[in-house]
C-alpha positions in Angstrom: 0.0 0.0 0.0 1.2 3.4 -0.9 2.4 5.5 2.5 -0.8 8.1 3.5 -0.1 11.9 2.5 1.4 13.8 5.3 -0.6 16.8 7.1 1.6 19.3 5.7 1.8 17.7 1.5 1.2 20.2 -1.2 -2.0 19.7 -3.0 -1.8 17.9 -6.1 -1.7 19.7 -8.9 -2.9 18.6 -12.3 0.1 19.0 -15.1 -0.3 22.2 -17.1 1.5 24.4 -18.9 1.8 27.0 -16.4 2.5 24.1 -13.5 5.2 23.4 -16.0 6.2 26.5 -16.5 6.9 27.1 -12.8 8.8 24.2 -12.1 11.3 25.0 -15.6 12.0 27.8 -13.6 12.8 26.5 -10.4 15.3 24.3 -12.4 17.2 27.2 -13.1 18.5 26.9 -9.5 20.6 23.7 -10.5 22.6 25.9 -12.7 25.2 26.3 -10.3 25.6 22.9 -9.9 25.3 21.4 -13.2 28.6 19.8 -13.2 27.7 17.9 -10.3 24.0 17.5 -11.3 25.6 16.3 -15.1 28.2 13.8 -13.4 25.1 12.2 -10.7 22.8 11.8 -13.7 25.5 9.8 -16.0 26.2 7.7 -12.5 22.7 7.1 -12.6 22.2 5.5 -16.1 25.6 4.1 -15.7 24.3 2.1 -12.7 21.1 1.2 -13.8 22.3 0.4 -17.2 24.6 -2.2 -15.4 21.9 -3.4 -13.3 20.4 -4.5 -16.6 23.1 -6.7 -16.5 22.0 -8.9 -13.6 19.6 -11.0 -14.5 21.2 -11.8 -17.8 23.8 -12.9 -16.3 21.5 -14.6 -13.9 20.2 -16.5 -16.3 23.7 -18.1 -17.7 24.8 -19.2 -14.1 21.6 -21.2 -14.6 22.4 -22.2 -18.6 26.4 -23.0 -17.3 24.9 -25.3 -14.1 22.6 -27.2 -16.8 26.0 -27.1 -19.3 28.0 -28.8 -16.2 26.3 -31.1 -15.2 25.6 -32.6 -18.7 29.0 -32.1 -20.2 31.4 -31.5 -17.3 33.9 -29.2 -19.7 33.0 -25.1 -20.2 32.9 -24.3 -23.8 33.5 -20.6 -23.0 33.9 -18.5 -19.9 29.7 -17.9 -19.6 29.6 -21.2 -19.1 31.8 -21.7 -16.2 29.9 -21.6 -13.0 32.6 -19.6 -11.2 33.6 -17.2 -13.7 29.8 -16.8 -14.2 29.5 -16.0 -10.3 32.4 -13.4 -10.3 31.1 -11.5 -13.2 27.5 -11.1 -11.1 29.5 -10.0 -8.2 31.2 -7.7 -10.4 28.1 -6.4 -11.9 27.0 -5.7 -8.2 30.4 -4.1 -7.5 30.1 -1.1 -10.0 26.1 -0.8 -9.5 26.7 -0.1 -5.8 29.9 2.0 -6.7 28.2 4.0 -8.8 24.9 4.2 -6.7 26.8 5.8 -3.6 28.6 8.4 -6.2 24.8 9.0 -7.1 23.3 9.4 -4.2 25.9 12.0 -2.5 26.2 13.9 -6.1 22.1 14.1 -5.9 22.1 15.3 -2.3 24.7 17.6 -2.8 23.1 19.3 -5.6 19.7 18.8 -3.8 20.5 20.4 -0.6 22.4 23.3 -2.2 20.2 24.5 -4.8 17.6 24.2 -1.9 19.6 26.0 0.1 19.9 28.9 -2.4 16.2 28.4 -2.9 15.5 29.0 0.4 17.4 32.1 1.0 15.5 33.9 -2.2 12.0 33.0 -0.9 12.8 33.8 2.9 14.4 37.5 1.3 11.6 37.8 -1.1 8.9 37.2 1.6 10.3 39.9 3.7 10.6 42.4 1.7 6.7 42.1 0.7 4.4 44.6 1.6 1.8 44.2 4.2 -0.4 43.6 2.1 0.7 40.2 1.4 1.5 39.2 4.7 -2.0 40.8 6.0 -3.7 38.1 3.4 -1.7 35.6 4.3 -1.3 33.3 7.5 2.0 32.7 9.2 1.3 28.8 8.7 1.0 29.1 5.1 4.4 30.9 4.7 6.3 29.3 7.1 4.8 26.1 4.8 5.8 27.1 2.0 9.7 27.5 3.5 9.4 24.2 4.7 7.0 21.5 3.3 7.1 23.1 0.0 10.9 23.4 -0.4 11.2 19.9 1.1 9.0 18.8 -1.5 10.9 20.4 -4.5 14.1 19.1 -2.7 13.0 15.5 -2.3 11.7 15.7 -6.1 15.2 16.9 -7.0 17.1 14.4 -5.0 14.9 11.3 -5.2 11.9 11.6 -7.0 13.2 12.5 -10.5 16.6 10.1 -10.2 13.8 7.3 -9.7 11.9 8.2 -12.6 14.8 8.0 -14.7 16.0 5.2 -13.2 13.0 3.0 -13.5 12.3 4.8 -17.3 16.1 2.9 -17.9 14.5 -0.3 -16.5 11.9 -0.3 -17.9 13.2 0.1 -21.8 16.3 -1.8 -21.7 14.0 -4.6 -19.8 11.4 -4.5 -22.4 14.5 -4.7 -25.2 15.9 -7.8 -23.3 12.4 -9.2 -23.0 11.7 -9.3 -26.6 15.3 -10.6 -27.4 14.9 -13.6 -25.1 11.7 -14.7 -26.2 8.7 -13.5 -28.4 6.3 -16.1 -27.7 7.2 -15.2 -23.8 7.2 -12.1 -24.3 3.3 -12.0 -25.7 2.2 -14.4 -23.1 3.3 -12.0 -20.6 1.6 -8.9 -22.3 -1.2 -10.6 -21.5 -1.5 -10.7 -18.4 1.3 -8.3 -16.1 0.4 -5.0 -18.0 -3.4 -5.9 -16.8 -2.8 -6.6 -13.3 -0.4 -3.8 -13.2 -3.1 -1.4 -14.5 -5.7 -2.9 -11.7 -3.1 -2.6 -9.1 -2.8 1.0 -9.7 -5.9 1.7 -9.9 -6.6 -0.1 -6.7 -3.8 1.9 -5.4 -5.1 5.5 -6.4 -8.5 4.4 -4.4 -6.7 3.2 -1.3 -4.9 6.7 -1.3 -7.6 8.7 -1.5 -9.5 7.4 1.3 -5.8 7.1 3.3 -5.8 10.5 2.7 -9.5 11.2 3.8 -8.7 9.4 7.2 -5.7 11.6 7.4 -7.9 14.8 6.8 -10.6 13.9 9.3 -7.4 12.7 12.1 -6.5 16.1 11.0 -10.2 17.5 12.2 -10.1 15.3 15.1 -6.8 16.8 16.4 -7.9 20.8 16.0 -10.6 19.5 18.4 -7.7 18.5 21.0 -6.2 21.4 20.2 -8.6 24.0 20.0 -10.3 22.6 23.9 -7.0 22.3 25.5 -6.1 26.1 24.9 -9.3 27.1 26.0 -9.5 24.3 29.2 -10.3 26.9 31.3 -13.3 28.8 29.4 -14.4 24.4 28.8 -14.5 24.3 32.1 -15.9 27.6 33.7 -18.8 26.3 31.2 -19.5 23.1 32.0 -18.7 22.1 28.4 -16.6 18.8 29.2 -19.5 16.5 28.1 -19.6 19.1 24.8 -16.4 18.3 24.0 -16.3 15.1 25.0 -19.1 14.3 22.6 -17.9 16.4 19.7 -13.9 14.9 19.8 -15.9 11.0 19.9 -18.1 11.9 17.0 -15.2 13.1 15.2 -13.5 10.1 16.2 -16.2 7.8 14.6 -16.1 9.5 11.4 -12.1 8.6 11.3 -12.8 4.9 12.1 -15.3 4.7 9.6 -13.5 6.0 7.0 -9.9 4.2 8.2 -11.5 0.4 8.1 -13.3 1.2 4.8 -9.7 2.2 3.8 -8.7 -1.4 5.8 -11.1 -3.1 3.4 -9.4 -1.6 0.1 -6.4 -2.7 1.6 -7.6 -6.5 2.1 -8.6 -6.6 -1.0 -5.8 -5.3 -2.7 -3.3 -7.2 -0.7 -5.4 -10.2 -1.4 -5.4 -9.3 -5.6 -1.4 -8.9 -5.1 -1.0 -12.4 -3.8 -3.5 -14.3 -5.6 -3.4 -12.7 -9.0 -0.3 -11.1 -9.7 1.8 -14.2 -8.4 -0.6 -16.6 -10.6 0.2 -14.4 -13.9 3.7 -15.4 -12.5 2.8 -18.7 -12.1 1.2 -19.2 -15.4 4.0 -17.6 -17.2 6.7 -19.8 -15.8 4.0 -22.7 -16.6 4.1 -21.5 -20.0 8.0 -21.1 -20.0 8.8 -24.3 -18.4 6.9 -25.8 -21.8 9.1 -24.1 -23.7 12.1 -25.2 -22.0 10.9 -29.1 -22.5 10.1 -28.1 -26.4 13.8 -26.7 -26.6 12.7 -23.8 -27.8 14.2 -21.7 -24.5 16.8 -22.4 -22.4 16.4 -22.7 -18.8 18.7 -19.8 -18.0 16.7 -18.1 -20.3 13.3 -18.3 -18.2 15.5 -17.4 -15.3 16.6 -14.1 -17.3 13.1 -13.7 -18.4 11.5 -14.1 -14.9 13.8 -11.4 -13.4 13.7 -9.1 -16.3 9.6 -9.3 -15.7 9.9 -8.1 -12.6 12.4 -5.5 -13.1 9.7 -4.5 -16.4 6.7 -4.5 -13.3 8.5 -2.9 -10.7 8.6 -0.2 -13.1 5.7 0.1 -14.3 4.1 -0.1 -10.4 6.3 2.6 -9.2 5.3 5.0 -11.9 1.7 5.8 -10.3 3.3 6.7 -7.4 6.2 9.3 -8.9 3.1 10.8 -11.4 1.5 11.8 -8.0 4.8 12.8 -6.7 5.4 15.3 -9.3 2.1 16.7 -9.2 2.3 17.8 -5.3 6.0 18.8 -6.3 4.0 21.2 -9.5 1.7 22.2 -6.6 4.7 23.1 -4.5 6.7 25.1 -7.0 3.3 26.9 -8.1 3.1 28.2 -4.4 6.8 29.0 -4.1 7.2 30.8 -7.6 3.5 32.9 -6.1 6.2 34.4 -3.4 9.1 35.0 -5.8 6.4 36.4 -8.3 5.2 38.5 -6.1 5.9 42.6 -6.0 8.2 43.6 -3.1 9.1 46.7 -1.5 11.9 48.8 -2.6 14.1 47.8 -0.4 17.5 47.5 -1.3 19.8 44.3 -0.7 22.1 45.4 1.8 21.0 48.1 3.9 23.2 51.0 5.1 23.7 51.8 9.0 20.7 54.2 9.7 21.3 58.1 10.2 19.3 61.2 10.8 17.9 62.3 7.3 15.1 64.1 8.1 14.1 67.1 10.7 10.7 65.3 11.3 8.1 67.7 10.1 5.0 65.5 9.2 1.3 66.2 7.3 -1.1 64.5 6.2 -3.2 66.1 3.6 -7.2 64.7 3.4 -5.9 61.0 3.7 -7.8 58.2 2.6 -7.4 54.6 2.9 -9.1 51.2 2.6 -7.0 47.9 3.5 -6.4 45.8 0.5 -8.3 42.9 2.4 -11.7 45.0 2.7 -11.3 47.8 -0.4 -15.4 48.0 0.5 -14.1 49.4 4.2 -12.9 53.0 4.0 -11.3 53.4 7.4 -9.5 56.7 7.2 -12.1 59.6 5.1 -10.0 62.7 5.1 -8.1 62.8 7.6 -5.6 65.8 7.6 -3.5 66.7 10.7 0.4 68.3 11.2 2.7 68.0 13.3 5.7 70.7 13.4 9.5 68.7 14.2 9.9 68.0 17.2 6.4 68.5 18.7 4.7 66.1 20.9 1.5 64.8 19.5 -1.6 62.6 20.3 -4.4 60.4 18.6 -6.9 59.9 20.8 -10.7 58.3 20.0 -12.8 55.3 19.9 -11.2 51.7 18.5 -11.5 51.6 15.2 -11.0 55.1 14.5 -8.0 54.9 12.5 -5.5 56.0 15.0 -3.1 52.6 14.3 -4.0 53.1 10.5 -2.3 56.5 10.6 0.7 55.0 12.1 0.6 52.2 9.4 0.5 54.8 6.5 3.5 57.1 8.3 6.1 53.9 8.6 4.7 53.2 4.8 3.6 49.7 5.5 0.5 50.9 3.1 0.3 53.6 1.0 -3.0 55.9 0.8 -5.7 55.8 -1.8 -5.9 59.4 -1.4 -4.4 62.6 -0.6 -0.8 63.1 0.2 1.4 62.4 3.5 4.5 65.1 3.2 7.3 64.6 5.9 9.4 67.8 6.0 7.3 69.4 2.9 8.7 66.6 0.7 6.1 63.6 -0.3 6.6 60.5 1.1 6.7 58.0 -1.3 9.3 60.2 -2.6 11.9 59.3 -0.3 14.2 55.8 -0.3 12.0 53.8 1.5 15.0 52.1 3.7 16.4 55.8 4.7 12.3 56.8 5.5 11.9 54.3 8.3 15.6 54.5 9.5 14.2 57.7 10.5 11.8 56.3 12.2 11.0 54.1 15.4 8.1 52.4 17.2 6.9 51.4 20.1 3.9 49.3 20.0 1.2 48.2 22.4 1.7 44.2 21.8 5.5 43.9 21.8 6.6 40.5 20.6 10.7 40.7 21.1 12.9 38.0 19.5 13.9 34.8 20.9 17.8 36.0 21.3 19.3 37.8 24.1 18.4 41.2 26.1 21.3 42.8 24.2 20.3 41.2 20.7 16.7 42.8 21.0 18.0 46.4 22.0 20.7 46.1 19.6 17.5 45.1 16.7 16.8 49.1 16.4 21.0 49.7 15.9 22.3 46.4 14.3 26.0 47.8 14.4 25.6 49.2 17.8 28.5 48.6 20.6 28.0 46.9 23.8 28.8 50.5 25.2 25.9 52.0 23.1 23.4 48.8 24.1 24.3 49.6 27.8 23.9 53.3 27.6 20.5 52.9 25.5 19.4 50.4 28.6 19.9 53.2 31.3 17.8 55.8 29.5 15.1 53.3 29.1 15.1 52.5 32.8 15.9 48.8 32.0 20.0 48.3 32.7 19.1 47.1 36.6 16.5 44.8 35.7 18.6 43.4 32.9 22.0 43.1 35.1 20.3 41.9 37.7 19.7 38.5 35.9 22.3 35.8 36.1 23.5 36.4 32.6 22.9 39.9 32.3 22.8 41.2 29.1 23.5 37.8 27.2 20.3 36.5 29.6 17.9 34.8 26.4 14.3 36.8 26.7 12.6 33.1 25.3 10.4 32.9 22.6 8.4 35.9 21.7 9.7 37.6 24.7 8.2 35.7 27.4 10.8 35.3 30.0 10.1 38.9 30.6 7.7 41.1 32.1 5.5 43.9 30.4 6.8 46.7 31.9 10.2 45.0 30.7 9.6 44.2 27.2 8.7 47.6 26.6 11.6 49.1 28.3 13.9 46.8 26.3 11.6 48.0 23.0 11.9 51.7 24.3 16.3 51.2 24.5 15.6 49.6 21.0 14.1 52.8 19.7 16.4 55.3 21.8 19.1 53.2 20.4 18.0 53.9 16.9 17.7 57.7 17.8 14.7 58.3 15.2 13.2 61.9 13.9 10.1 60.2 14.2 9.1 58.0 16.6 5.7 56.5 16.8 4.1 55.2 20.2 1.0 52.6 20.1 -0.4 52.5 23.3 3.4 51.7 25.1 1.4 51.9 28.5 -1.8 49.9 28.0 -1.8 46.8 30.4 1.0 47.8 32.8 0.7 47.9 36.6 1.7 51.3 38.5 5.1 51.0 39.2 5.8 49.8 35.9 3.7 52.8 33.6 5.9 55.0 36.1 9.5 54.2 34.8 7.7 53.4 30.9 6.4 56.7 31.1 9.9 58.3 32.6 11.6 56.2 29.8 9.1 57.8 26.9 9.6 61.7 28.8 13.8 61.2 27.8 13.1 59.3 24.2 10.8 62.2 23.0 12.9 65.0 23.6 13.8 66.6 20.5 11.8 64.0 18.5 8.5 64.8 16.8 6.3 62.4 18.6 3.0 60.7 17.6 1.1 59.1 20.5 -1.5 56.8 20.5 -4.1 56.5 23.7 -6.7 55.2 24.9 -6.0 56.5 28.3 -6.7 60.2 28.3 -4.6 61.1 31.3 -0.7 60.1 29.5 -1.8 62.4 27.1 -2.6 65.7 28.7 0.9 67.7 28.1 1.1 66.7 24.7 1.8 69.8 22.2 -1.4 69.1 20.1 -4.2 66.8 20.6 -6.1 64.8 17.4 -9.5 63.0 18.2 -10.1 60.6 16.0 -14.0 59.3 15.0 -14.8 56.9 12.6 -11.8 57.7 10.1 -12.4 61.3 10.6 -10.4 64.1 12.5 -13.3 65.8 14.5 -11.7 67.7 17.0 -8.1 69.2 17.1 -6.3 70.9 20.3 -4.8 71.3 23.9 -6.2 69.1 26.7 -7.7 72.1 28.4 -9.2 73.2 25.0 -10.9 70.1 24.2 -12.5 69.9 27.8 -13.6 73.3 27.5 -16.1 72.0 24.4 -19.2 70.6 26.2 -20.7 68.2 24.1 -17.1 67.3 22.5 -16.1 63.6 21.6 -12.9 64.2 23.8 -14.3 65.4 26.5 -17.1 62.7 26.6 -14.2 60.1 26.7 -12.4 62.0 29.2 -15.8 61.7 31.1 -16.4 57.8 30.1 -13.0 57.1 32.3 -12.1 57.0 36.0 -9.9 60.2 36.2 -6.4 58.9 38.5 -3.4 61.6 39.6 -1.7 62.1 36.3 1.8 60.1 36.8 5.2 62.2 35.3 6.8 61.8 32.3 5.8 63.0 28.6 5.2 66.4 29.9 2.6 65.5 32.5 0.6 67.2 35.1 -2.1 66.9 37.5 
């Protein structure tokens, strides 16, 4: 039985042009290594060519046993048993010889055009715009590096020296066939070709419902998954019967289909040894009748037999490598989507970052839709300034477009309309590497890297010396914390940053940015979530990385934005109010001031410029 598709397989994809087309392309990635490629494809023919060689000699061991032991005295060398024997071990000697040369000259050129492969689609898939990534999950890429390469790897390495291989059986088998006996020959056209066909078609059923089962395991296991991340909401409602029920039904539906699949699999198995050994049965029937009419010898037969086998081992494997190559077309169609695909203009190697810009920014009667809902026009005019190095706020209900604004400044979208001029200059008129260099954030859900405390700060200055990590550490209010783990700066912060604290992963995203020493820098919420004592050194922190900076602030909480130079509230993609703190309050039926009323007002807490 053929092995059950993974989980993680490409989909199969029917053989086009354009699935063609794709993969030709790919191919252009051995070019590097066609020497090697070249050399592992002649060790390949070589090998198989003298694996042809096997049974035909197979068969005159048996002729020079039957010549022995009726005259006693070899005629010529094939019909000594010995020499016989020593050429067969010989054959064996340069098929393996040359097999090993194959195999490491495939894997080489496998795993280094896969390599180089690799690399362009991980560079390419950065270097797309949000847009991509915002339609796509991080599953599906992260597939696409690894089942999909693997896939075009394993073609590369084993799926396509198989094909060849078995292609060279299956011709210079046929050709001996036909030379060692017509009449054997048609006898066995008869039957093997048949039986073959059936087995594969037999085999194309089994994998379909293997792969069913597989599918519905698959369904089972999101089940698992999805209640044992939520075990506590399962059990603050009294769901464990629900769930109980729903994993079993799922559970039935995967039986069912598995022991249908078990009954294919009798059957087939039972069709292998029943029919497929008769045809062999009734051909060596037939040839043993021509042996006793002299009109074969009986090494001969023996060379026939295993030259039949070699002919349906052939033939069987090539149902299998067709469905290979079609989740390998589906594979290459996925990966060529990504290096198709229109990136940034980002260039290659990135110069250190420097101060460019003053940091005078306006927005000019902005509009934008995400790509992902065009229907959805979040931001409807919005026009706002802000003067270099002023200190200034979006404030307003979610959904207003506040993050939006700070998506369109860092150029992660562009607008549909208007124009966004940073010091009178548009935009998307500037390198877009040297634009963000210029910039920094500090965002409300801070994932950091799964390196070290001094790798993450050193993320906003890559070429930054422990001296300058240190010094950025101590202006963020994060050097004792760090030094007083037992590693210190070199202390790994665990994946996605959750060895640490809150208050500390912004702090360490606060050095990043004070490390990078932006024009603009761009803060989402930095203080949402965090406990008293840690929105006291945060804020602190922010007070000493907005000095001299032009400053956009986003809040939700009124009171860490109250010293701010100018104040923008933000209403369903719409700038409907504009001032001071004490200007917006004084407008009594004011969107800002209703907010301000909406929360519990709490002694303003220092930093940013603010007072009681």
């Amino acid at each position: 039985m053929r092995r059950p598709p993974k989980q993680d397989d490409p989909p199969a994809t029917p053989i086009t042009r354009q699935a063609l087309r794709d993969a030709i392309r790919l191919l252009g990635y051995l070019r590097p290594y066609r020497f090697e490629f070249g050399t592992a494809l002649g060790c390949l023919f070589v090998s198989s060519l003298v694996g042809l060689g096997f049974p035909v000699l197979a068969g005159k061991l048996v002729d020079a046993i039957v010549v022995g032991t009726r005259e006693g005295v070899p005629r010529s060398w094939l019909e000594n048993v010995n020499l016989v024997a020593l050429g067969l071990m010989a054959v064996l000697a340069v098929q393996a010889t040359f097999a090993f040369l194959r195999t490491v000259l495939f894997a080489r050129v496998g795993e280094g055009a896969l390599a180089d492969l690799r690399r362009d689609t991980f560079s390419r898939m950065v270097r797309l715009s949000m847009s991509f990534h915002n339609s796509r999950r991080v599953g599906e890429l992260a597939s696409r590096i690894a089942a999909d390469l693997t896939r075009i790897r394993d073609t590369l390495v084993d799926t396509a020296p198989h094909f060849l291989r078995q292609l060279v059986l299956l011709v210079g088998g046929v050709g001996l066939i036909l030379m060692t006996s017509l009449k054997l020959t048609g006898m066995m056209l008869l039957t093997v070709p048949v039986l073959s066909v059936v087995a594969v078609v037999f085999g194309n059923r089994i994998r379909k419902i293997a792969k069913r089962a597989q599918d519905q395991l698959a369904d089972s296991n999101v089940i698992v998954e999805e209640t044992l991340h939520n075990i506590a909401s399962v059990k603050a409602f009294t769901n464990e019967s629900f769930e109980q029920a729903r994993y079993g039904k799922a559970l039935a539906e995967y039986m069912k289909t598995a022991i249908r699949g078990a009954v294919y699999e009798g059957v087939f198995v039972s069709f292998i040894v029943f029919a497929l050994f008769g045809s062999i049965v009734f051909v060596l029937w037939y040839g043993s009748r021509l042996v006793l009419a002299g009109e074969l010898s009986s090494g001969d037969l023996t060379q026939f037999i295993l030259l039949t086998f070699y002919v349906a081992g052939a033939v069987g494997s090539f149902a299998e490598l067709y469905s290979q190559i079609q989740k390998t077309l589906g594979a290459s169609a996925r990966v060529r989507e990504i290096l198709r695909a229109t990136t940034e203009p980002i260039p290659e190697v990135t110069t250190p970052t420097r101060r460019a810009i003053r940091g005078e920014v306006r927005l000019d009667d902005v509009r934008f839709s995400y790509p992902s809902r065009p229907e959805v026009e979040v931001l409807r005019g919005v026009s706002l300034s802000a003067s270099a190095g002023q200190r200034v706020a979006l404030v307003g209900p979610s959904g207003a477009g506040k993050t939006t604004v700070v998506s369109l400044l860092l150029r992660l979208f562009e607008p549909d309309g208007g124009r966004i001029l940073i010091d009178g200059k548009p935009a998307s008129e500037y390198d877009l590497h040297l634009l963000r260099s210029n910039m920094a954030i500090v965002p409300q859900d801070l994932m950091l890297f799964g390196g070290t405390v001094a790798e993450n700060i050193a993320y906003g200055k890559v070429e930054a010396t422990p001296q300058e990590i240190e010094e950025a550490a101590r202006q963020a209010n994060a050097h004792d914390f760090i030094v007083a783990f037992p590693e210190g700066y070199a202390t790994r912060v665990g994946e996605r940053g959750v060895q640490l604290s809150g208050g500390q992963r912004q702090r360490v995203a606060i050095a990043r940015a004070i490390l990078r020493d932006p024009a603009i820098l761009l803060l989402d919420e930095a203080t949402s979530a965090l406990d008293s004592e840690s929105e006291r050194l945060v804020l602190e922190a922010l007070d000493r990385l907005m000095e001299g900076r032009t400053s956009f602030v986003i809040a939700h909480r009124l009171s860490t934005v109250r010293g701010a130079d100018c104040i923008y509230v933000l209403d369903q993609g719409r700038v409907v109010e504009a001032g001071t703190h004490h200007e917006l309050l004084e407008r009594a039926e004011g969107v800002y001031r209703n907010l301000s009323l909406l929360q519990s007002e709490r002694p303003a807490l220092a930093g940013i410029g603010i007072d009681a």
